[in-house]
N, C-alpha and C positions, 0 to 999 in steps of 0.2 A: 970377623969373629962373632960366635954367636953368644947371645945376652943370654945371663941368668933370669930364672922367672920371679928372684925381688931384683934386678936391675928392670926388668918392666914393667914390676909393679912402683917401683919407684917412677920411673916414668910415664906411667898409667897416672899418677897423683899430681905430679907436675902437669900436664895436660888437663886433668881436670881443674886445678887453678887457674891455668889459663883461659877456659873456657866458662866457669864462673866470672871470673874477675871481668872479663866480656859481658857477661849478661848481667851484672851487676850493677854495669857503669850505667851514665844518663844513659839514656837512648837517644837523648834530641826527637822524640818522635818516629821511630826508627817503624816498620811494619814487622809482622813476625817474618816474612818473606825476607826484609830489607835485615834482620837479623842475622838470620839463615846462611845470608853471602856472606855478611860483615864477619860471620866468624867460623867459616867454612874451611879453613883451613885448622883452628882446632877441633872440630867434628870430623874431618877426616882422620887426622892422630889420633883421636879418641879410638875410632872405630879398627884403625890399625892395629893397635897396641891391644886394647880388646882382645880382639881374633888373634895374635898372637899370643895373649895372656891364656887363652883359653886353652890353645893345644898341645900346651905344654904344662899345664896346673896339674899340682895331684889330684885326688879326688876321692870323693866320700859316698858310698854309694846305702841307697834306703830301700823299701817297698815300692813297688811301682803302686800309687792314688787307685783310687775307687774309679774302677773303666770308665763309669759316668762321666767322670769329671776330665776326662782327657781320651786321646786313641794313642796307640801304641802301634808302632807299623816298623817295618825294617829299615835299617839306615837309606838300602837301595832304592826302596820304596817313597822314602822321604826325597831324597834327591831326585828322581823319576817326577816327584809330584811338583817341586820346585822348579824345576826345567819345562814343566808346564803351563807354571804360570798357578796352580791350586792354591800354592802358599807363598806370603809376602810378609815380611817383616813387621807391616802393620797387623799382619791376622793374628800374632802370636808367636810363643815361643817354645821349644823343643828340650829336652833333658836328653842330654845322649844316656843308651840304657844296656846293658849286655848279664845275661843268665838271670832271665826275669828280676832283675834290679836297676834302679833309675841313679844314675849318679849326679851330684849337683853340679854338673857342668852346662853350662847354654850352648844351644846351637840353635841359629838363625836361617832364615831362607837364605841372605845376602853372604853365608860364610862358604853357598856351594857355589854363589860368582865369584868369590874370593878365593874358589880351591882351597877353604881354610876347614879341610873335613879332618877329623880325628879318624886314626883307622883301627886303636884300639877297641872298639866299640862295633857292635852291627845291630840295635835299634836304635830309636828316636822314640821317648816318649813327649807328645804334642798337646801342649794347652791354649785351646782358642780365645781371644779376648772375649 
């Protein structure tokens, strides 16, 4: 059965408590590494539920920013650059965009390993860190 998008947001919350309440605790000396594993299984759910939350949220769309401040390229293009390795989740993040407007949804490099593409949409506008 498929979940409503507040049944995931509900569970998008739960999930972040879990994963605070992890990072909250002693550590005992833990490394950020030794973190990392210890609570690997709520950053997965996180990341799950995320990309789920995403491709089914309504959405609010604005002016695409000042060209300077980002590029703008086809969704194709985006994914084309992803599968090459151009862009990685640490370099930034993407607004999916369609009839020269940016809508507030995120899209990540990791959401075109995830097969988690929205197909409502055919650009990406991309802001570098």
């Amino acid at each position: 059965m498929k979940r409503t998008f507040e049944e995931i947001e509900r569970e998008l919350d739960l999930a972040n408590e879990a994963y605070d309440k992890k990072f909250n605790e002693d550590n005992d000396g833990r490394s950020w590494e030794q973190f990392l594993k210890y609570a690997e299984s709520e950053i997965k759910k996180l990341g799950e539920l995320s990309r789920e939350k995403r491709m089914m949220m309504p959405y609010k769309m604005e002016e695409i920013p000042n060209p300077n401040h980002c590029d703008v390229m086809s969704l194709k293009d985006f994914i084309a650059c992803v599968k090459a390795g151009v862009f990685i989740d640490y370099d930034g993040y993407g607004n999916y965009a369609k009839d020269n407007m940016m809508s507030n949804i995120t899209i990540l490099p990791s959401d075109v390993k995830h097969k988690s593409i929205r197909k409502d949409f055919d650009t990406v506008v991309w802001f570098n860190r």
